[in-house]
N, C-alpha and C positions, 0 to 999 in steps of 0.2 A: 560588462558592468555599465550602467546605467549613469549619466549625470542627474545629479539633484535638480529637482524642476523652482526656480524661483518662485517663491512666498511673499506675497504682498499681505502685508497688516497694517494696523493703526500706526506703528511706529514707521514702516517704511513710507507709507504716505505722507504723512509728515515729515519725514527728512526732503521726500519728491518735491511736496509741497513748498518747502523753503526753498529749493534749489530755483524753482520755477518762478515763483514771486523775486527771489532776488537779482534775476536773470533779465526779466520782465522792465521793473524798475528799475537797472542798471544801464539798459538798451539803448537811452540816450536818443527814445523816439517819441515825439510830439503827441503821447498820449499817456493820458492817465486809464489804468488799470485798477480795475474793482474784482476782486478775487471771492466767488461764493462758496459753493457747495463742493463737497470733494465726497463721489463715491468710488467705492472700491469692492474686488470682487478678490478669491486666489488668483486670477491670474491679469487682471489690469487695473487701473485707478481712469478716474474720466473728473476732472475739474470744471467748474464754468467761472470763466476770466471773461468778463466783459471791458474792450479798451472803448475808451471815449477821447476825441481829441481833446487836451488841454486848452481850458475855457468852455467847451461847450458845457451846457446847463443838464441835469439830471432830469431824466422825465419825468420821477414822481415831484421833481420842486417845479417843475412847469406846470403840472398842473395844480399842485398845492398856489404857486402864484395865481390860475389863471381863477380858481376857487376863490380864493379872497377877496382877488378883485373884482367877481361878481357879487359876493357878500358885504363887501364894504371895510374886509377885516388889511390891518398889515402884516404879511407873512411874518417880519423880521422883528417885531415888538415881542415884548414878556408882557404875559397879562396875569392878572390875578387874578381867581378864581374863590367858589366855596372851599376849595379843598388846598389852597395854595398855588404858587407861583409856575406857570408854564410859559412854554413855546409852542406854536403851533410847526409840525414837520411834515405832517402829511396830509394827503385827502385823496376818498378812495371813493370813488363815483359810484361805483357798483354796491356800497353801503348806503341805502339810503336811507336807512334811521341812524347813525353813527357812522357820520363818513369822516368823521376830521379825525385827526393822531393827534395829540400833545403829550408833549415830555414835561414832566415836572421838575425842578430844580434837585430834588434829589435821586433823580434818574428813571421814576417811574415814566413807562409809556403807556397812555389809555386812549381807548375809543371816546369821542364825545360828539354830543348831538349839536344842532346850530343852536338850539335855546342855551347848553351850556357855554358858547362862544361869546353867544351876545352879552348872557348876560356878566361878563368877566369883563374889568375895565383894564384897556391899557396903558402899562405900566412905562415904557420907554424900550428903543431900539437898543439891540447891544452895543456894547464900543467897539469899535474897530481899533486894535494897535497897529 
């Protein structure tokens, strides 16, 4: 007689998943963890967990910073726009007709061009509590 060969599905990955994230952030180690993509096959799952030490800066906000400050814009302002109120979160070098990301205040994210940047005035930096 034969043993049953283990079955990996959407539900057991997710339970892994939780086991692993919780494991992660519990560890009590001077790093923050960014949990992405989770594939799976019948017979393994393969996660990609990125740890970064606590405090260090994200790479896509280094260069969203280093963008701005070649443009003259402030990463951390709301500005307003034709379309309504955003943040700028990213910039992506390798677009170069629409390299900036903003999020709009009701959670839309879009591509925009620098003329859409410029011509949006800023509005004030968030509040820090």
């Amino acid at each position: 007689m034969t043993t049953p060969t283990p079955h990996v599905d959407r539900e057991v990955a997710g339970k892994v998943f939780t086991e692993i994230k919780a494991l992660l952030n519990n560890a009590g180690m001077d790093f923050n963890f960014e949990f992405g993509t989770c594939r799976y096959s019948a017979q393994d799952l393969t996660f990609k967990v990125t740890a970064r030490p606590k405090g260090a800066k994200d790479p896509a906000r280094i260069a969203l910073e280093a963008a701005c400050k070649m443009h003259g814009f402030d990463p951390d302002a709301t500005y307003t726009g034709k379309n309504g109120t955003f943040t700028l979160f990213g910039y992506n070098s390798r677009s170069p007709k629409m390299p900036w990301l903003m999020r709009y205040a009701d959670g839309r994210e879009v591509k925009a061009t620098i003329d859409a940047i410029k011509s949006a005035t800023p509005q004030s930096k968030p509040q820090v509590a």
